[in-house]
VOGU-3710 file (C-alpha; in Angstrom, 3 decimals, decimal comma):
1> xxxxxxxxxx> 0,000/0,000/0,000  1,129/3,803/-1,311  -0,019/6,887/-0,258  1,699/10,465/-0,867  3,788/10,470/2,452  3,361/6,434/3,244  3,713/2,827/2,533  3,563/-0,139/3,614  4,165/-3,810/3,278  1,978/-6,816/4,923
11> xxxxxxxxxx> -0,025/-10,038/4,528  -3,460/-8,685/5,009  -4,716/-4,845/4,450  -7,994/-3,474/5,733  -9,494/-0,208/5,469  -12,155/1,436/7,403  -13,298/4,280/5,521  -15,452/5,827/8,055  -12,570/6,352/10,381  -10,264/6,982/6,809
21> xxxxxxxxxx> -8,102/3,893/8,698  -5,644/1,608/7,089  -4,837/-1,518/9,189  -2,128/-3,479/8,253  -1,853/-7,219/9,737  0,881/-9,904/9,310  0,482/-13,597/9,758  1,958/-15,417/12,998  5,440/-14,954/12,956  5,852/-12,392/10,631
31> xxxxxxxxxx> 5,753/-8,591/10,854  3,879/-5,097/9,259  6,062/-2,673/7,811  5,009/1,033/7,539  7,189/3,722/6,681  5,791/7,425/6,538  7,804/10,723/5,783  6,588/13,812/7,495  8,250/15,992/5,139  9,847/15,856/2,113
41> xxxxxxxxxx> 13,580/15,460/2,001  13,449/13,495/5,221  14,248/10,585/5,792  10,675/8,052/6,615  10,269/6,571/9,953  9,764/2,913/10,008  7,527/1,041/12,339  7,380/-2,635/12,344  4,879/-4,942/14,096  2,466/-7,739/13,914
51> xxxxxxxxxx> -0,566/-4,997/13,471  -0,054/-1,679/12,273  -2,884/0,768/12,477  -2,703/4,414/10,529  -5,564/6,896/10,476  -4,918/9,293/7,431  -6,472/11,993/8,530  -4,571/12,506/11,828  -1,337/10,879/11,158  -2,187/8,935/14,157
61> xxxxxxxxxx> -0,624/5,671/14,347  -0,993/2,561/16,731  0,649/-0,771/17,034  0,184/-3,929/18,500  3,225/-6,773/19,132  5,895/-4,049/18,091  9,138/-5,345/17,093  10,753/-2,135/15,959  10,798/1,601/15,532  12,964/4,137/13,748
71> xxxxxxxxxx> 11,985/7,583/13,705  13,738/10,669/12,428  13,142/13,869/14,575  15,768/17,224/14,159  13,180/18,724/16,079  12,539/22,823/16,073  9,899/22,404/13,270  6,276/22,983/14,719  5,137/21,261/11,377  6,687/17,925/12,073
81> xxxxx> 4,684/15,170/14,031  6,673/14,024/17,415  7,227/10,631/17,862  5,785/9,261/20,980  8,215/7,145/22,951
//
């Protein structure tokens, strides 16, 4: 899955559109990858887990079974998202 400032890669993609929610899920075993740049020229975060949820409209993004997390932050821009720790 491709958006403008995302992808991702997984074994099963679900989207609510009333919430405007992507859910990625991976089987047993295997993980979710998502990857989103906040602004261009940056370099995307990366979030991997077993279920990776992302609603478009807020940016807002929750995981379950996490396995990993790299996130790019020079901070001082009030138009960059924070990543929560």
């Amino acid at each position: 899955m491709q958006g403008a400032d995302y992808f991702g890669s997984c074994d099963q993609l679900n989207f609510e559109e009333e919430k405007d929610l992507l859910v990625f899920n991976s089987d047993s075993g295997r993980t979710a990858r998502f990857f989103r740049q906040v602004r261009e020229g940056d370099p995307a975060s990366q979030t991997s887990a077993r279920t990776i949820r992302f609603w478009r409209k807020s940016g807002k993004v929750s995981v379950d079974e996490i396995s990993g997390v790299q996130s790019f932050d020079v901070g001082g821009d009030d138009r960059r998202a924070t990543p929560r720790r």
